[in-house]
NULUMVO-399476 format. One line per field, with one value per residue: z, y, x of N, C-alpha, C in turn. Coordinates in nm, 3 decimals, decimal comma, m for minus. Last residue first. Layout:
<rs>
n_Z = [Z	...]
n_Y = [Y	...]
n_X = [X	...]
ca_Z = [Z	...]
ca_Y = [Y	...]
ca_X = [X	...]
c_Z = [Z	...]
c_Y = [Y	...]
c_X = [X	...]
</rs>
This chain:
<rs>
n_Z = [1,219	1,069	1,307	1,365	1,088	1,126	1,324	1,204	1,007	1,151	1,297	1,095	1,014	1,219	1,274	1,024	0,997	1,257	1,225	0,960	1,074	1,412	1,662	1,799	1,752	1,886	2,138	2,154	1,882	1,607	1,509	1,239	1,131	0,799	0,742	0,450	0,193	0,037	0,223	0,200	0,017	m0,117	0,071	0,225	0,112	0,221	0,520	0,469	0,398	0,602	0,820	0,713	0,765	1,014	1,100	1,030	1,137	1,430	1,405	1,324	1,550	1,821	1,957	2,056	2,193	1,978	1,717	1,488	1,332	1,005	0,793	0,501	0,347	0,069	m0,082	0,009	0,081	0,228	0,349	0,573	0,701	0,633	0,554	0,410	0,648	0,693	0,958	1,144	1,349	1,478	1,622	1,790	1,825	1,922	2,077	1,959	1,928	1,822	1,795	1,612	1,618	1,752	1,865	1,567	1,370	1,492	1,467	1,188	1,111	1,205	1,042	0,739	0,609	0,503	0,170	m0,063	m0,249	m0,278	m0,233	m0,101	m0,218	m0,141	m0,269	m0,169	m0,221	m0,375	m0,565	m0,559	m0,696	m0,685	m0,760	m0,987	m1,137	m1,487	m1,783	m1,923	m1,885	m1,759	m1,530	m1,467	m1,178	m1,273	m1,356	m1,139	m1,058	m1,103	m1,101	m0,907	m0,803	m0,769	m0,504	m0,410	m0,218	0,074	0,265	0,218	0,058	0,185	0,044	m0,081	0,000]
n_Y = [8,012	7,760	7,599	7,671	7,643	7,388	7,329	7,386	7,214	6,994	7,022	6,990	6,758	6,617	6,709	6,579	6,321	6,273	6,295	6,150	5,853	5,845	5,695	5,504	5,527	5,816	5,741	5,693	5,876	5,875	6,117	6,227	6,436	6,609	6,866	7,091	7,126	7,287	7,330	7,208	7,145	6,903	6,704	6,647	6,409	6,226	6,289	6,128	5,879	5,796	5,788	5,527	5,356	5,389	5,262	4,993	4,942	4,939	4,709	4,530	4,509	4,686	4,982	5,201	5,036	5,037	5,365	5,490	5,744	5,814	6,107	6,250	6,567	6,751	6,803	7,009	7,078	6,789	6,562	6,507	6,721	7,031	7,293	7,372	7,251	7,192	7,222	7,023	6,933	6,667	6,604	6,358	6,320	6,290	6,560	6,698	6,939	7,013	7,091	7,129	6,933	6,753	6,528	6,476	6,450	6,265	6,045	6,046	6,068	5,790	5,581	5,678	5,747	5,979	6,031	6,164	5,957	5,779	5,877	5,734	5,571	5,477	5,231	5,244	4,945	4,820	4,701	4,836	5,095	5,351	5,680	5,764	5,942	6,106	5,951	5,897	5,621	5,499	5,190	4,972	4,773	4,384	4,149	3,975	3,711	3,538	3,169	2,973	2,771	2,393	2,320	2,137	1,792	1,811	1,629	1,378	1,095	0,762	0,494	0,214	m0,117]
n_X = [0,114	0,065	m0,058	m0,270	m0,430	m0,373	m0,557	m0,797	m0,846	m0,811	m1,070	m1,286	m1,214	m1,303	m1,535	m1,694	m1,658	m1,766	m2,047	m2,063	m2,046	m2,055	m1,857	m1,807	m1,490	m1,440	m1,389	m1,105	m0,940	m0,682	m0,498	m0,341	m0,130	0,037	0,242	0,272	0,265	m0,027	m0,294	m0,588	m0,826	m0,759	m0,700	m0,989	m1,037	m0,813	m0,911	m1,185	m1,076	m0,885	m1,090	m1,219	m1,001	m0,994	m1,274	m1,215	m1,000	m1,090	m1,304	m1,147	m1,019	m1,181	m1,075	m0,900	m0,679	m0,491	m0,501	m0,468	m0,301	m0,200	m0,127	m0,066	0,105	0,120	0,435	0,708	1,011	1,212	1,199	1,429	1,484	1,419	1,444	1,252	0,948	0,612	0,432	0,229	m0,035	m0,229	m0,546	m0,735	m1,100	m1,322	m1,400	m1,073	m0,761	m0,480	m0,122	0,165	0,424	0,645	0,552	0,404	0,611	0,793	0,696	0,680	0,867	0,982	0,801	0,737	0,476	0,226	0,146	0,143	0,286	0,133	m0,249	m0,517	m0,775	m1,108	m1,361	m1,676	m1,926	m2,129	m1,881	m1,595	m1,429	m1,160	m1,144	m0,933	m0,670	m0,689	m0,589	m0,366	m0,366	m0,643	m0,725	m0,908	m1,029	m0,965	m1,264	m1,461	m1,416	m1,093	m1,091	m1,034	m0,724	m0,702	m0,558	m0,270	m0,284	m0,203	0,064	0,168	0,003	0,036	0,258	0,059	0,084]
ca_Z = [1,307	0,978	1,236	1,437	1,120	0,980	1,309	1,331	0,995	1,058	1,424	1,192	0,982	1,181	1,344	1,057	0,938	1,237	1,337	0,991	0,948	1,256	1,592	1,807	1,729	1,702	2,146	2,153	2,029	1,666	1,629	1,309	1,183	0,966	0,774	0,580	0,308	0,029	0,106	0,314	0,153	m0,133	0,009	0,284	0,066	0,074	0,448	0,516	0,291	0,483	0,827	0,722	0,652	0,954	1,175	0,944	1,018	1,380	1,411	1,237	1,468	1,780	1,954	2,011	2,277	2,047	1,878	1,589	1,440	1,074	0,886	0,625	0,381	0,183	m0,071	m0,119	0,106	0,204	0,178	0,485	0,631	0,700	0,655	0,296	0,543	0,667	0,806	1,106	1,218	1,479	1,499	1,777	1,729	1,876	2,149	2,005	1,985	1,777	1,855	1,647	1,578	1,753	1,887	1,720	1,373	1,465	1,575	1,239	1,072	1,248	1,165	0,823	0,588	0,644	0,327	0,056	m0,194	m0,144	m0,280	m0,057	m0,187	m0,174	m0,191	m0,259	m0,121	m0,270	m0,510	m0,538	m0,688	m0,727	m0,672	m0,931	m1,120	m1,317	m1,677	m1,919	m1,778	m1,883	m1,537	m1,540	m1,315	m1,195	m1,391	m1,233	m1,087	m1,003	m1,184	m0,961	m0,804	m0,902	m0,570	m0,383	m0,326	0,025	0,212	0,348	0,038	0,133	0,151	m0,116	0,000]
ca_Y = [8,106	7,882	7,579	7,749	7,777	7,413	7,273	7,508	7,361	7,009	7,003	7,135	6,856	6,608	6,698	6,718	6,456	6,216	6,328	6,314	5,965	5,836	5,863	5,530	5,422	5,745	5,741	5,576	5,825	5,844	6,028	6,278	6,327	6,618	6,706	7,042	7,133	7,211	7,398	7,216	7,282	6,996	6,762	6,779	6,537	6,278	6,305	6,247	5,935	5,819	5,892	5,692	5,398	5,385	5,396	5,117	4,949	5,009	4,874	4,581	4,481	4,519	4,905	5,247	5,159	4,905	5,276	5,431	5,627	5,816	6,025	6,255	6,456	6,711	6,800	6,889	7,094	6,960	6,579	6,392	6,574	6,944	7,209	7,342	7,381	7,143	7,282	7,062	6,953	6,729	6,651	6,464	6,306	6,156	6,412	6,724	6,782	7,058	6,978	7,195	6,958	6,931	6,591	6,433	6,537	6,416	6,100	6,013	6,122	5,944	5,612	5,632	5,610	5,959	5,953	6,222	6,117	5,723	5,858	5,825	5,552	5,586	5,266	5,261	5,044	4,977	4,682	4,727	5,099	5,209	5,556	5,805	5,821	6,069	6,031	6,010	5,703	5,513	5,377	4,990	4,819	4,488	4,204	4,105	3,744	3,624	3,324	3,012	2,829	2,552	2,318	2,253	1,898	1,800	1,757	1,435	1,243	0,880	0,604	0,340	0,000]
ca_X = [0,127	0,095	0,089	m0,178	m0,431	m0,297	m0,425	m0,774	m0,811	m0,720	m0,953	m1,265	m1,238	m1,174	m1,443	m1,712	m1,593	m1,627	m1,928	m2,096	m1,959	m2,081	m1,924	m1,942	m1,580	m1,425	m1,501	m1,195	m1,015	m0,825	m0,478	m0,460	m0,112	m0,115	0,223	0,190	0,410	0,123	m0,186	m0,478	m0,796	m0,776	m0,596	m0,935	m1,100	m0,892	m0,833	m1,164	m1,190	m0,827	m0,970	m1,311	m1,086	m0,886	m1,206	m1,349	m0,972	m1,012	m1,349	m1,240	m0,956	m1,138	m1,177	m1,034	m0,806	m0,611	m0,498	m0,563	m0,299	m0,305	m0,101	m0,143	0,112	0,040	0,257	0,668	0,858	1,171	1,168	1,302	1,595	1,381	1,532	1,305	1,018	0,743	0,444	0,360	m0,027	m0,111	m0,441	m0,654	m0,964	m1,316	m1,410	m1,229	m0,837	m0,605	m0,260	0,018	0,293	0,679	0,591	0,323	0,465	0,831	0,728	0,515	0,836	1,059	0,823	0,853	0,481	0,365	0,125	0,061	0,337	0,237	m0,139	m0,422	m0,628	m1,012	m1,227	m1,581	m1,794	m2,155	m2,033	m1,639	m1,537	m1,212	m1,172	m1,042	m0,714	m0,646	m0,660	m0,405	m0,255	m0,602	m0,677	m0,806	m1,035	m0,990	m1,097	m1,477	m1,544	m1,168	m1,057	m1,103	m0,819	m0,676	m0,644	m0,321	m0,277	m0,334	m0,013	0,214	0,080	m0,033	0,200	0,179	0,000]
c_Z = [1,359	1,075	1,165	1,370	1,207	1,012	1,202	1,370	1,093	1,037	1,287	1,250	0,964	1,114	1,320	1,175	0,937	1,124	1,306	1,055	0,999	1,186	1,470	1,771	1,777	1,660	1,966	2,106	2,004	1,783	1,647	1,407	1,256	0,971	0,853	0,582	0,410	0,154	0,145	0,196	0,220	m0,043	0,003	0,173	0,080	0,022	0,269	0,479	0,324	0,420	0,701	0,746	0,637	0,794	1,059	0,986	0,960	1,255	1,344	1,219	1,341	1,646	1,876	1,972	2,201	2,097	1,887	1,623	1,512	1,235	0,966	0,683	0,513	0,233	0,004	m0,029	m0,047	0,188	0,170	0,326	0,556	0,633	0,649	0,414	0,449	0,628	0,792	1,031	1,229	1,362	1,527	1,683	1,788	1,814	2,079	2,025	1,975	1,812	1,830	1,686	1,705	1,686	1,907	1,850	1,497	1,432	1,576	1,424	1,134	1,209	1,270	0,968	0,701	0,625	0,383	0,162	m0,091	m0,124	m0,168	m0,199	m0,204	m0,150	m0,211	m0,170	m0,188	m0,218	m0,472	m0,468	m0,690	m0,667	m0,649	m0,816	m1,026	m1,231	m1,536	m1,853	m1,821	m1,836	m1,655	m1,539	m1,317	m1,278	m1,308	m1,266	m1,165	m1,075	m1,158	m1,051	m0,919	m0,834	m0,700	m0,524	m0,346	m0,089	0,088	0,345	0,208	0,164	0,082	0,018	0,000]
c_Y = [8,124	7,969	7,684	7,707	7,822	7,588	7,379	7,425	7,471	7,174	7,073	7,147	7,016	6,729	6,712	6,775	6,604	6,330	6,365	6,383	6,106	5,889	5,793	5,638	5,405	5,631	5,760	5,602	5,744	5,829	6,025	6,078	6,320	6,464	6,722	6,863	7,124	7,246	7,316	7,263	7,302	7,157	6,854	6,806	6,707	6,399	6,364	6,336	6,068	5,895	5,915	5,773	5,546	5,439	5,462	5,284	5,025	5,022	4,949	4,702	4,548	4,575	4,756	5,106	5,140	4,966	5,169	5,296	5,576	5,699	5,943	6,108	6,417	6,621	6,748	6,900	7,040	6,978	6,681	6,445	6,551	6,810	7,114	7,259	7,307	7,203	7,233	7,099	7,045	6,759	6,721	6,456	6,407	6,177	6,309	6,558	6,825	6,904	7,079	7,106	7,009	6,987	6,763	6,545	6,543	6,534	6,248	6,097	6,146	6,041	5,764	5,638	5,589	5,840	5,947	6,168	6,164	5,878	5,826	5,814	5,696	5,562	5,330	5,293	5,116	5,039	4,820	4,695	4,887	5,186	5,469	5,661	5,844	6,005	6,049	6,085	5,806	5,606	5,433	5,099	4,909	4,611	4,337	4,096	3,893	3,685	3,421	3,172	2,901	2,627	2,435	2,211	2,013	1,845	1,691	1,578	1,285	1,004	0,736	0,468	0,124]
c_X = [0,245	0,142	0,154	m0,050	m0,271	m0,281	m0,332	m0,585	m0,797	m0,724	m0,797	m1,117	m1,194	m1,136	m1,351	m1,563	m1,583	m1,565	m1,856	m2,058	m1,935	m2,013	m1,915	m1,981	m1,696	m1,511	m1,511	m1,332	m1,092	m0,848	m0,647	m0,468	m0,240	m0,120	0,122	0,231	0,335	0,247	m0,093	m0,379	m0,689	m0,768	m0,644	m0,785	m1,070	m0,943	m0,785	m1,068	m1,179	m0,917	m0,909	m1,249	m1,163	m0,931	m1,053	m1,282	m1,143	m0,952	m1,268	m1,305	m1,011	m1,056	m1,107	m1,134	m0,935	m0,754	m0,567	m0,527	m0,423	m0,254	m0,209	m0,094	0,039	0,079	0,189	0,459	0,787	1,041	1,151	1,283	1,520	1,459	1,544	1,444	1,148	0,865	0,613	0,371	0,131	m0,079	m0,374	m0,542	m0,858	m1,188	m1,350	m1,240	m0,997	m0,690	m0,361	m0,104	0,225	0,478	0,607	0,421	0,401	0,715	0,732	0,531	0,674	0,969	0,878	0,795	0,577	0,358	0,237	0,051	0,266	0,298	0,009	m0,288	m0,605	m0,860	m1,159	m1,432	m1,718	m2,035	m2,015	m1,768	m1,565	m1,345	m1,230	m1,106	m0,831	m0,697	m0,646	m0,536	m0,290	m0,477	m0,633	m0,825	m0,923	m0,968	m1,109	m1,308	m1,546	m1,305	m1,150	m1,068	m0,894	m0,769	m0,662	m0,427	m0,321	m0,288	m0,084	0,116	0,099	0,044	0,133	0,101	0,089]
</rs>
């Protein structure tokens, strides 16, 4: 009797249900769209990605808090090691605090959409690092952007100052 395999053969998988969609490079890109959700990407120019940099906003940054957020906002100048002054850049931290695994990735999510929207209003060379509270995870949208919102442009106000 021949010994049986040690592992399961892997199985073919299936070929995914839509192709994903495609950006013509002369347009700009706009946000993917799966069923009802849509998903906004940040660009990698507009996101605090290093660590030092995440410290360094929290730190020396302009706080601006309300119940569900606080923003730290830094104008960047031509000093600075990292990247002189170049275009928005946002940040985000939420904490165990604020809730399970899922919360904090809806929470994570609705900071990026926010975000998003605010490039527009925030002038170039800003870093904003916006720090979720617990209580984030029982404010709605509306809350939440309204807040954030508010906190970024009273951030960006004392940073300019």
């Amino acid at each position: 009797m021949p010994a049986a395999p040690s592992s399961p053969r892997a199985v073919p998988r299936a070929a995914p249900s839509s192709a994903p969609e495609r950006v013509a490079p002369d347009r700009a890109p706009r946000p993917v769209s799966s069923g009802h959700l849509v998903a906004i990407v940040l660009a990698r120019a507009n996101r605090i990605v290093r660590g030092d940099d995440y410290r360094s906003v929290v730190r020396r940054g302009r706080r601006s808090a309300t119940a569900h957020a606080v923003v730290s906002v830094v104008r960047r100048t031509t000093d600075d090691a990292s990247s002189g002054v170049g275009p928005t850049r946002f940040g985000f931290i939420v904490a165990k605090t604020v809730g399970n695994a899922v919360t904090r990735n809806l929470i994570r999510r609705r900071l990026k959409a926010i975000a998003h929207g605010l490039l527009a209003d925030i002038p170039v060379g800003y870093d904003v690092v916006v720090r979720a509270l617990p209580a984030a995870a029982q404010a709605g949208w509306p809350t939440l952007l309204e807040d954030v919102t508010r906190s970024c442009a009273r951030g960006v106000e004392k940073a300019a100052a």
